[in-house]
N, C-alpha and C positions, 0 to 999 in steps of 0.2 A: 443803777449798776448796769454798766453794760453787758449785751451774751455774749458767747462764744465766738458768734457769724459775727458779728459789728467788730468784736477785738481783733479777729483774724482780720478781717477786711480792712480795718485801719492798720493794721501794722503794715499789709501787701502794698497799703499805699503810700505810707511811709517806707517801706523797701525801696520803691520807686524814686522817695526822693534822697535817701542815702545814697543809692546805683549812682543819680545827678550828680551830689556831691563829689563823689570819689571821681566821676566823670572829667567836671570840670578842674578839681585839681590835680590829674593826670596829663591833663592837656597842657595845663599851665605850667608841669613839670618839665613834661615833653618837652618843652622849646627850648631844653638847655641841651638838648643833641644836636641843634643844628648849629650850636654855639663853634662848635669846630670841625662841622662838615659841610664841604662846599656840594651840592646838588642842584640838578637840573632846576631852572626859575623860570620858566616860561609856562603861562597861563595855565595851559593843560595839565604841565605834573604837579601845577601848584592848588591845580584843584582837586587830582588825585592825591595830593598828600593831605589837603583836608579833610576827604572820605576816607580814605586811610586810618589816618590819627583819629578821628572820630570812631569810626568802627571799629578798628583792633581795641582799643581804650575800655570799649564800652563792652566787650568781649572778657577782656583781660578781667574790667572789674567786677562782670555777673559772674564769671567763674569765681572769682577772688569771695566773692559776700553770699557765694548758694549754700553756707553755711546756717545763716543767719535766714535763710529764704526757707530752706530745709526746716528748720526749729518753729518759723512761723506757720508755717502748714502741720507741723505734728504736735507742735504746743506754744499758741501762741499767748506767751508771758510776757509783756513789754518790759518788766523789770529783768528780763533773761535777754530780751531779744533787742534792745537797742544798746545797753552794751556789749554785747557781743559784736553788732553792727556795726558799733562805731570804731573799736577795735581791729573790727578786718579792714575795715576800708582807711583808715590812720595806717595799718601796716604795709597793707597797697602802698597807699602814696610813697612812706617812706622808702618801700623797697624799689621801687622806680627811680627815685632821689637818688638811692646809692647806685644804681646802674646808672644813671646820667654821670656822676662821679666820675665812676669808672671806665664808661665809655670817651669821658672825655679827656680823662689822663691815659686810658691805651687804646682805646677803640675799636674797641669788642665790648659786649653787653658779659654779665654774670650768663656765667657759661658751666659745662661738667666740670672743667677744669678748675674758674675760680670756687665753684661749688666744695670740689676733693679738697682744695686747700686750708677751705674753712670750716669742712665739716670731717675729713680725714684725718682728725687727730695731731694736727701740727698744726693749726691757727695760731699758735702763741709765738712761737718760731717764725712764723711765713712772714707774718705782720705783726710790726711793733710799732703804736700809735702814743702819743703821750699822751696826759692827762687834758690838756688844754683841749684836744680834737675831741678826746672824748667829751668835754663838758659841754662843749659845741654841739658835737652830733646830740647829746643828750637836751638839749635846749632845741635845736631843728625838733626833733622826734617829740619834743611839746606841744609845740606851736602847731604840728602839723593836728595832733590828738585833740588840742583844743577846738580848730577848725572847724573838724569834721564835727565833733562833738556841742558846738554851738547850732550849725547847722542842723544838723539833726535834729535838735531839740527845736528849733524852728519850726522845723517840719509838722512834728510832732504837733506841737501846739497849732498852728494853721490847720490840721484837717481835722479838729475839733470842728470849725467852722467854716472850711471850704467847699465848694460845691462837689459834689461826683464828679464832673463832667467841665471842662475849662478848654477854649479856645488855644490856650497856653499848651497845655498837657497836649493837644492832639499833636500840634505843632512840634514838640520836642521830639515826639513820639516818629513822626514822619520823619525828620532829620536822620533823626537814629537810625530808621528803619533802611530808607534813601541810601546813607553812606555806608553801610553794611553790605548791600546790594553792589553795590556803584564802585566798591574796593576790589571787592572779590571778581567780579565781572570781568574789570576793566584788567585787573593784573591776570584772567586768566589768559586774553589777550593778550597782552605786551608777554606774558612768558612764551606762548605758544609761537609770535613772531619776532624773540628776542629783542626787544623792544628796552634801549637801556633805561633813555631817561626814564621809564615809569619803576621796573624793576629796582635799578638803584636806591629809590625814595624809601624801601622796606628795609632798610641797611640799621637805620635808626629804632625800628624796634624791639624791643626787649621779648623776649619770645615769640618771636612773630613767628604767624602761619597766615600765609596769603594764599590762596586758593589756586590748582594748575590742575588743568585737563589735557594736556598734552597726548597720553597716553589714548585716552576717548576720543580725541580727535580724530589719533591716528587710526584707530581702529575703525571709523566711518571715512576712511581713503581722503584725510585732510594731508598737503603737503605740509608740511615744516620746516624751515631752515635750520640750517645746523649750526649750534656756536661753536665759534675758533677752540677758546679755552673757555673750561669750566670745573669749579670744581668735583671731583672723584669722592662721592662718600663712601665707607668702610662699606666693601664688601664679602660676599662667600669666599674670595679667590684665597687661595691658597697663596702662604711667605714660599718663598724660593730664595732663602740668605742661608748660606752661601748658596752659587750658583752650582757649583762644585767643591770637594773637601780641599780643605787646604793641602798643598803640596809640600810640608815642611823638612830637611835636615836639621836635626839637635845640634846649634853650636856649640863647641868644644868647653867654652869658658861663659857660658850666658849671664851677662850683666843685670845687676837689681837694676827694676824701674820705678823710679818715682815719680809720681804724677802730684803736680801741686798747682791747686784752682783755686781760685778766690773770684767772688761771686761777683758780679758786677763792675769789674775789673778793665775800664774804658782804655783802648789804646793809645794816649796821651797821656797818663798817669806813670808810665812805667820810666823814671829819670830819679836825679843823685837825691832833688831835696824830698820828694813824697816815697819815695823806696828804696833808702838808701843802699839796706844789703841785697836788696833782690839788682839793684842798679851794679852793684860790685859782682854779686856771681853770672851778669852779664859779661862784662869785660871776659870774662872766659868760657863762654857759650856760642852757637851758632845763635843769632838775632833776627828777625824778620819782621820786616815792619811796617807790612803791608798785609797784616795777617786778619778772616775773618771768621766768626763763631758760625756755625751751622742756622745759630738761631738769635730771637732777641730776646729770650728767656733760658731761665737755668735746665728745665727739661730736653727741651732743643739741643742746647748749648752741649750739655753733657752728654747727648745723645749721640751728635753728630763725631764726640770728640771718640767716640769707645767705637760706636758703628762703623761708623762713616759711610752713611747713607742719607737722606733726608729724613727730619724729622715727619714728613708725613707719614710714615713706616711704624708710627712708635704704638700707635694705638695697636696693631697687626703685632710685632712684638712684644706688646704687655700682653694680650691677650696668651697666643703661644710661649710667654715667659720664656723668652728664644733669649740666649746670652750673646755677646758678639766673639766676634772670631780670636780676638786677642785673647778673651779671657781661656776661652778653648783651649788655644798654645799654650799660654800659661799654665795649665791643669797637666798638659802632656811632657811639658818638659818640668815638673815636680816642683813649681813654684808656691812659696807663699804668699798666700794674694790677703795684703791687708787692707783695710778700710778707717780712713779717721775723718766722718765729714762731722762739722759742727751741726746742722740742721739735722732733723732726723733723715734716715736714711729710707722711709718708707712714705714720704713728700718731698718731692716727688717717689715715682715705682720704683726705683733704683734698687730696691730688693729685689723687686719680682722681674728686673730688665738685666740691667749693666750685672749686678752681682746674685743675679739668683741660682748659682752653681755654689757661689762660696757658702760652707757649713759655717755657723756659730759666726756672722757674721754681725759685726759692733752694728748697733743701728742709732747711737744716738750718743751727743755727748752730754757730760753734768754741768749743770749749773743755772742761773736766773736770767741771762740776755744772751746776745748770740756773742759778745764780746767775750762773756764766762766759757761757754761754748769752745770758741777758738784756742782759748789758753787752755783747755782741758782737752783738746784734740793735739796739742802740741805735746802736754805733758803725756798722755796714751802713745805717741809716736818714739820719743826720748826714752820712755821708759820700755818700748819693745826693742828699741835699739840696743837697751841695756843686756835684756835678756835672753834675746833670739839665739838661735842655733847658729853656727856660720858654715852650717854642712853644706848648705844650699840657697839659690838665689832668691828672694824674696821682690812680690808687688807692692806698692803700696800708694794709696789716693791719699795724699791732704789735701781737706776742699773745706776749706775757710770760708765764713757767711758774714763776717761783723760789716763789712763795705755796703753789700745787700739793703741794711737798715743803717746804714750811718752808726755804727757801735763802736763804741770802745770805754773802755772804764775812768768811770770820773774821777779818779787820779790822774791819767794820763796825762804826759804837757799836751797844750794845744799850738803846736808848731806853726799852725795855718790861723791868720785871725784875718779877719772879725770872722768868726764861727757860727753859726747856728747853735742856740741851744739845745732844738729839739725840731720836731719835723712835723709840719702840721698839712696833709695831700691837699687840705679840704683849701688852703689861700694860695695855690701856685696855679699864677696866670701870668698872662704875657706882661705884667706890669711889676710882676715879683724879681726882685733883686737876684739872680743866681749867685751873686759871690759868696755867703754866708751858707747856704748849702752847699754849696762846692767845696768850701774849706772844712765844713766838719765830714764829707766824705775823704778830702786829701788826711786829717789827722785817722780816720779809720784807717783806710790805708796804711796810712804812716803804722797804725798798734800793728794789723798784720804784718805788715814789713820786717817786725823786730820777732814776731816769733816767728817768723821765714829765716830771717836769720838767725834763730835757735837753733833751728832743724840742720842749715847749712851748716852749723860750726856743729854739731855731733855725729854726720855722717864724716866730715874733715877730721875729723880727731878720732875717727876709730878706723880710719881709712877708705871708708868705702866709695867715696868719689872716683878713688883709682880703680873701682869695676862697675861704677851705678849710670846708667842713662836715669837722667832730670830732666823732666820736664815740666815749663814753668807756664801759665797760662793761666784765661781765665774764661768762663762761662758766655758771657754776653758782656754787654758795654752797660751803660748809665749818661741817659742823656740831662743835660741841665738849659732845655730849652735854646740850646745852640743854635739853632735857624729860626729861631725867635716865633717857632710858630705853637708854641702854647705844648709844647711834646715835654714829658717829665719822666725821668726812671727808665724805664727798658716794657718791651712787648706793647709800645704801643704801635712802630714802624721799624722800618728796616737803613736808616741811614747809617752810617758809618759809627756815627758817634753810641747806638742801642747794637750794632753787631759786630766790629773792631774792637778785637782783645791785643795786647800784647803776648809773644810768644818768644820763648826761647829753648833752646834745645843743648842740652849737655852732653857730652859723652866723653869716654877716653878717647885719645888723638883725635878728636874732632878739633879743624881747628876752627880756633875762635875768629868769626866771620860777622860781617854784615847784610842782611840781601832784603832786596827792594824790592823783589817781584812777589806777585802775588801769592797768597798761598793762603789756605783754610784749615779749618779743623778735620775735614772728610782726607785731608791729607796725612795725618799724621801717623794714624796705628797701621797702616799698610806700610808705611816708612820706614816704623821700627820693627813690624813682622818680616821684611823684606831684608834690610839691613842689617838687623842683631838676632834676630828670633831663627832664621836661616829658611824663611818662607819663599819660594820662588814663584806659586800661583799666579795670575795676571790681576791686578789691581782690579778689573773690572767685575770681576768674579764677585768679589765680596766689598768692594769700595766702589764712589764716586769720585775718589779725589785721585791724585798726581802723586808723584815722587817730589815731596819736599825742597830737594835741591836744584832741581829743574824745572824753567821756569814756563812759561805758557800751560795749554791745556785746560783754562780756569776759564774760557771765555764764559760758559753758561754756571752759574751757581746758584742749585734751590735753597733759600731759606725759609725757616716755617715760625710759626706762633702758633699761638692755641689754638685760631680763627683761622686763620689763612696761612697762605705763601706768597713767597716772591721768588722774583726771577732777575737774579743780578748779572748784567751782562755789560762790560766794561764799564763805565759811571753811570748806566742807568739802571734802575732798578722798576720792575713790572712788580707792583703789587694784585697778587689774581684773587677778589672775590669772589662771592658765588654766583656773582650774574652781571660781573665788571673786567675789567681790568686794567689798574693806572697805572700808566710810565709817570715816572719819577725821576729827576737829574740829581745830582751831588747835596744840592743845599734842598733834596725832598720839594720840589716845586711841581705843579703837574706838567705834564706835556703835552701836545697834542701830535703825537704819533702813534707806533704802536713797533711791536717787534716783528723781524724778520720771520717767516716762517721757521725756519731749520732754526732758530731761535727754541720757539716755543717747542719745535717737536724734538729737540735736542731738551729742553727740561721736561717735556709727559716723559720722555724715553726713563729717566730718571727715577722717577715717580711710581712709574710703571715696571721699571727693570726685575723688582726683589719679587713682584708678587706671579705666581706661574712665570716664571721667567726661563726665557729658553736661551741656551747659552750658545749655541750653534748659532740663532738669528744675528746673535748680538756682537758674535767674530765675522758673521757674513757683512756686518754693517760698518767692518771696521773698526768697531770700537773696543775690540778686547785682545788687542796687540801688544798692549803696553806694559812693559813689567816694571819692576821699582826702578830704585835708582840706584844707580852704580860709583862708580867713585865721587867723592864727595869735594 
């Protein structure tokens, strides 16, 4: 029977060779990030990417198993302590596996943001997976348990009869130690002298912390160069939105507003055979069809459309749970502001942001998909219609989800074939057929389209088109690998096809028009505060965007994701990382340029405008001259 000290001792050295294990199938996961990112390949970042990946790895997974290391030093039970071991280091792997996933359908790693989604109370809603993925995933998440769990037991038994002390073990041991060193070192360099190709190479990892002295430098009188752009993390500074209070006159007869968004909602989609009544209450709308989303996600998207500011403001607005200026007006001139999204309405904040003024506000619709969802946010809308007061003008959001997840109810015809069944993330690569997912998103569509036109035909039949501005849009786009570069769904880039919505705009005497010039979401609610709301303040005050009917003005446009931003400046698009920035053309290809200055300091201006913002600087610059728009 063994003591105490020998149990302990062999487990710590068994620890050492589980660490290995987990080690080496991290590494081996690892290589599916650079499956679809192009980085520096010349000798030297290729050999800081293997100290890199070696060290962070080996980082990652002594944190991940100091459970298991913890238990052996305070009770070391091998029947406790090597399942529990093999346990942590199987879920390592796995959870690595899903951030390669992820990062390679949007690119960005498991972040706060996918974290809110999954663990805020809406994961059933956010994500709908079929059974097939899951029996998949459940079958990875074996193979990977048995691995480790073979391995381990290897171990195990080996240091029944291996030496103390092995040529091998120092060996590893050095490696480990070497690239630990040789990571952090070498990156505190390349940050201190902006150094891309090394910095870019930390883009790939899943929580990474690469080591910067910067600060230390400077304090021992080291020069530094300064980067052009970079990103700005959440600081003390104080919101400045608005810049000043609105300027508003109560118009005489203020017309209902309805706001109707469907999630995912790509700018080619909007025609006779995929939307047929939304295609009909075009013919009598303003139309723009050059129109794009703030963002390439629903947050963004919806952010940009109420704001109209960049979504990099939104974390600064949840915080101060600051509402936008439209719903403001709307409070002052005695509106009813109602709410009918299908997804809950507190994933995203859209409580505590867009509607954290409104009392008793709906946060969620009934039913089992988001397709149940959608018909039970129709029916809540038909039925206030029923009942409302007609003493006063009334808000109201319908923001439809079924397109999002490809839904709709399996009765429905399938107008579009050959259809997809079902939607499996885990087999879409550049060799996957798009036509079969494309057509079971055009039949979503299609289901939304008919309770779109529910909605249309009982404001029509109780009159209220003759006094409602409608507005028709959508969140973000849904890409189906269009530039064939492996890009699926929305929030992974910024090309036309993840942030190109269609847009249309209703109103009385408006006439029904076509226009080709550009125009955005940050353009909108200053349009209709300006126009119908009887607001004269200057757009720059509380918006980034333009007068909708006039066209220019649009040269610089920020868009955001979770991760980053860009900077769309006529067909090129700057995507700005943390320690990069790629120009991008039409079909998302890289470039090798870069942006004008007045470029770039025309989007920090942006950025930087809402937070301490000083509204005297920003007329001395010229830029707060501009009021709405005038006749139409």
């Amino acid at each position: 029977m063994t003591s105490y000290k020998e149990r302990r001792h062999r487990l710590l050295r068994w620890w050492g060779g589980l660490l290995l294990t987990t080690l080496v199938l991290l590494l081996l996961v690892s290589l599916r990030y650079f499956e679809v990112i192009d980085l520096d390949g010349r000798p030297a970042s290729l050999l800081f990417r293997a100290s890199m990946l070696v060290g962070h790895f080996t980082t990652l997974a002594a944190v991940a198993l100091l459970p298991a290391l913890v238990l052996i030093v305070l009770w070391p039970r091998p029947r406790l302590v090597i399942p529990l071991g093999v346990l942590l280091g199987a879920a390592t792997v796995a959870l690595v596996l899903i951030d390669t996933q992820i990062f390679q359908l949007y690119r960005f790693h498991i972040n706060a943001g996918v974290l809110n989604l999954l663990f805020g109370g809406a994961a059933a809603e956010t994500f709908v997976f079929s059974a097939a993925m899951y029996a998949q995933a459940g079958l990875i998440a074996a193979a990977i348990l048995a691995a480790v769990g073979i391995a381990c037991g290897w171990f195990w038994r080996r240091l029944a009869s291996a030496p103390q002390r092995s040529p091998m073990r120092r060996a590893i041991v050095a490696v480990i130690v070497t690239s630990l060193l040789s990571f952090h070192l070498v990156h505190i360099w390349a940050d201190a002298v902006s150094y891309e190709p090394i910095l870019e190479q930390t883009e790939v990892l899943p929580m990474r912390y690469a080591a910067t002295a910067k600060r230390m430098l400077r304090s021992y009188g080291v020069a530094l160069p300064n980067v052009q752009v970079a990103h700005t993390e959440h600081s003390g500074k104080a919101l400045s939105y608005p810049l000043q209070p609105l300027a508003c006159k109560s118009p005489e007869n203020p017309p209902n507003i309805v706001v109707i968004a469907i999630d995912s909602w790509r700018f080619d989609e909007l025609n006779a055979q995929v939307t047929p009544n939304i295609e009909k209450f075009a013919q009598r709308s303003a139309r723009f069809l050059d129109h794009y989303s703030g963002g390439n996600a629903t947050r963004i998207g919806m952010f940009s459309l109420f704001y109209s500011i960049p979504g990099t403001y939104w974390h600064r607005i949840l915080a101060e749970r600051q509402g936008p200026v439209l719903i403001e007006q709307l409070f002052r001139l005695n509106y009813d502001v109602q709410v009918f999204r299908s997804a809950p309405l507190y994933s995203p904040e859209f409580d505590r942001t867009v509607f954290s003024r409104v009392k008793g506000v709906r946060m969620r619709s009934d039913g089992d998909d988001p397709a149940a969802w959608d018909r039970d946010l129709t029916n809540d809308f038909l039925k206030y219609l029923e009942t409302r007061s007609a003493t006063g003008p009334f808000f109201a959001l319908l923001f439809y989800d079924a397109p999002h997840s490809f839904a709709h109810p399996k009765d429905y015809p399938q107008h579009f074939q050959p259809a997809a069944s079902h939607v499996n993330y885990l087999q879409l690569d550049n060799e996957t057929d798009p036509l079969p997912l494309l057509n079971r998103y055009r039949n979503s569509l299609h289901y939304v389209d008919s309770l779109v036109g529910e909605a249309f035909a009982a404001m029509e039949a109780r009159g209220l088109l003759e006094n409602s501005l409608v507005i028709v849009t959508g969140d973000h786009g849904q890409e189906f690998n269009d530039n064939e570069q492996n890009y699926w769904g929305h929030a992974s880039n910024f090309t036309r096809y993840q942030t190109g919505v269609p847009f249309l705009l209703y109103a009385p005497g408006l006439e029904p028009k076509t226009y080709k010039h550009r125009t955005t979401h940050f353009d909108v609610m200053p349009t209709v505060l300006h126009d119908y709301l009887g607001c004269d303040t200057p757009f720059p005050t509380y918006s980034v965007g333009e007068p909708l009917f006039e066209p220019g003005g649009r040269e610089i446009i920020v868009m955001s994701e979770y991760a980053d931003f860009a900077i769309k400046h006529g067909n090129q698009t700057a995507v700005v990382r943390k320690h990069r920035m790629e120009i991008r053309d039409e079909d998302y290809l890289e470039l090798d340029t870069s942006l004008a200055p007045d470029v770039i300091a025309g989007a920090l201006e942006q950025k930087a405008r809402f937070v301490n913002g000083d509204l005297r600087s920003l007329q001395r610059s010229g830029e707060g001259v501009r009021h709405g728009a005038g006749s139409h």
